[in-house]
VOTIVEX-735187 format. One line per field, with one value per residue (C-alpha): residue in three letters; y, x, z; residue number from 1. Coordinates in nm, 3 decimals, padded with zeros to 5 digits, always signed. Example, Ala and Ser with C-alpha at 12.3 -4.5 7.8 and 13.67 -1.06 7.14 Angstrom:
residu (ALA; SER)
py (-00.450; -00.106)
px (+01.230; +01.367)
pz (+00.780; +00.714)
num (1; 2)
***
This chain:
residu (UNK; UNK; UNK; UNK; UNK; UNK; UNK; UNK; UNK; UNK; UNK; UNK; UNK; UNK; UNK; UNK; UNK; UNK; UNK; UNK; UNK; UNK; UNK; UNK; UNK; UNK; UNK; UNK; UNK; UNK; UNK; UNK; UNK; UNK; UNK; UNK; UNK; UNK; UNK; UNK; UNK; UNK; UNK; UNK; UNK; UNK; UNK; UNK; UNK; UNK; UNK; UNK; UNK; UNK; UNK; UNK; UNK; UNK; UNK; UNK)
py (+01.483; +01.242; +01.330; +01.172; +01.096; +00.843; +01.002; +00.914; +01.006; +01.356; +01.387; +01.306; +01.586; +01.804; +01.733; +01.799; +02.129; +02.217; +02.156; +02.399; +02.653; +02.645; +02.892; +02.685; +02.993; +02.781; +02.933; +02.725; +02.730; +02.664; +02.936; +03.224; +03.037; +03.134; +03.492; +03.586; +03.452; +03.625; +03.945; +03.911; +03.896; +04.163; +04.390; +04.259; +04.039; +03.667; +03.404; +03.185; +02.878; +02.593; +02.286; +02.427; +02.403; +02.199; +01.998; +01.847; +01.844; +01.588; +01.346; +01.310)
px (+19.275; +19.494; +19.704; +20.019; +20.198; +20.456; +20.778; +20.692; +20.390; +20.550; +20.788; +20.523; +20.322; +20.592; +20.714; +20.318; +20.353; +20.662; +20.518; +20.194; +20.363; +20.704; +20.671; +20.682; +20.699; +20.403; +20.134; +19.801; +19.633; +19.263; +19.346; +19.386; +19.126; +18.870; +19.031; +18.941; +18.612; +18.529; +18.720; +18.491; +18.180; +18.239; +18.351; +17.953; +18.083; +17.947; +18.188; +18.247; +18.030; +18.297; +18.250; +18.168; +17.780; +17.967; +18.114; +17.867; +17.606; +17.859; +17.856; +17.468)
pz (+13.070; +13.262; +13.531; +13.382; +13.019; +12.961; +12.847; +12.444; +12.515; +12.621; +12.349; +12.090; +12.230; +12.204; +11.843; +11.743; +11.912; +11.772; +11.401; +11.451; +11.565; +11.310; +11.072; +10.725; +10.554; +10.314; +10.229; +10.257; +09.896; +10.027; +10.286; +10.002; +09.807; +10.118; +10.212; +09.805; +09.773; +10.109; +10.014; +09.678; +09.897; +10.068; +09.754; +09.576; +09.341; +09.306; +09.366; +09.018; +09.027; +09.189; +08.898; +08.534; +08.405; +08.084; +08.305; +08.441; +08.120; +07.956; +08.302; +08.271)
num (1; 2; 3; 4; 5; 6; 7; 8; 9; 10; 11; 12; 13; 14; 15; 16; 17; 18; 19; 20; 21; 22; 23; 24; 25; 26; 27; 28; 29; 30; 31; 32; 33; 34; 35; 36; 37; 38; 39; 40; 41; 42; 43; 44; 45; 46; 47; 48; 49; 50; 51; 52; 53; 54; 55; 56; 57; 58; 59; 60)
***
Protein backbone atom coordinates (compact mmCIF):
# COMPACT_ATOMS: atom_id res chain seq x y z
CA UNK A 1 0.00 0.00 0.00
CA UNK A 2 1.56 3.38 -0.67
CA UNK A 3 2.46 5.73 1.80
CA UNK A 4 0.52 8.63 0.24
CA UNK A 5 -2.89 9.40 -1.94
CA UNK A 6 -3.47 12.41 -3.94
CA UNK A 7 -6.43 14.35 -2.63
CA UNK A 8 -8.95 12.69 -5.58
CA UNK A 9 -7.43 9.90 -4.95
CA UNK A 10 -8.67 10.38 -1.18
CA UNK A 11 -12.03 11.55 -1.90
CA UNK A 12 -12.63 8.73 -4.35
CA UNK A 13 -11.75 6.36 -1.63
CA UNK A 14 -14.00 7.89 0.54
CA UNK A 15 -17.17 8.14 -1.69
CA UNK A 16 -16.51 4.10 -2.31
CA UNK A 17 -16.62 3.74 1.39
CA UNK A 18 -19.45 5.73 1.95
CA UNK A 19 -21.57 3.56 -0.70
CA UNK A 20 -20.72 -0.02 1.05
CA UNK A 21 -21.55 0.91 4.07
CA UNK A 22 -25.06 3.18 3.27
CA UNK A 23 -27.83 1.29 4.09
CA UNK A 24 -29.84 1.09 0.60
CA UNK A 25 -32.53 -0.38 2.35
CA UNK A 26 -32.33 -2.95 -1.16
CA UNK A 27 -32.45 -6.13 -0.76
CA UNK A 28 -29.94 -8.24 -2.94
CA UNK A 29 -32.14 -10.82 -5.02
CA UNK A 30 -29.21 -13.47 -5.54
CA UNK A 31 -28.56 -12.94 -1.78
CA UNK A 32 -32.18 -14.47 -0.74
CA UNK A 33 -31.87 -16.68 -3.75
CA UNK A 34 -28.64 -18.36 -1.78
CA UNK A 35 -30.01 -17.94 1.98
CA UNK A 36 -33.27 -20.29 0.56
CA UNK A 37 -31.57 -22.82 -1.30
CA UNK A 38 -29.19 -23.16 1.74
CA UNK A 39 -32.06 -22.91 4.28
CA UNK A 40 -33.64 -25.82 1.88
CA UNK A 41 -30.46 -27.86 2.35
CA UNK A 42 -30.40 -27.78 5.57
CA UNK A 43 -34.33 -28.55 6.08
CA UNK A 44 -33.50 -32.13 3.39
CA UNK A 45 -35.09 -30.89 0.56
CA UNK A 46 -33.30 -30.86 -2.99
CA UNK A 47 -32.81 -27.61 -4.49
CA UNK A 48 -35.00 -27.35 -8.01
CA UNK A 49 -32.75 -28.13 -10.93
CA UNK A 50 -31.47 -24.27 -12.06
CA UNK A 51 -32.39 -24.45 -16.20
CA UNK A 52 -35.54 -26.77 -17.01
CA UNK A 53 -34.79 -30.50 -18.53
CA UNK A 54 -37.39 -29.08 -21.57
CA UNK A 55 -35.43 -26.39 -21.88
CA UNK A 56 -32.66 -27.63 -22.88
CA UNK A 57 -34.10 -30.89 -24.99
CA UNK A 58 -35.50 -28.22 -27.56
CA UNK A 59 -31.74 -26.34 -27.84
CA UNK A 60 -30.15 -29.74 -28.96
Amino acid sequence: MTQHYSTAQIVELHGALEKITADSGAWNKSLATLRAEHQARLAGEQSPPKVPTLALERVA
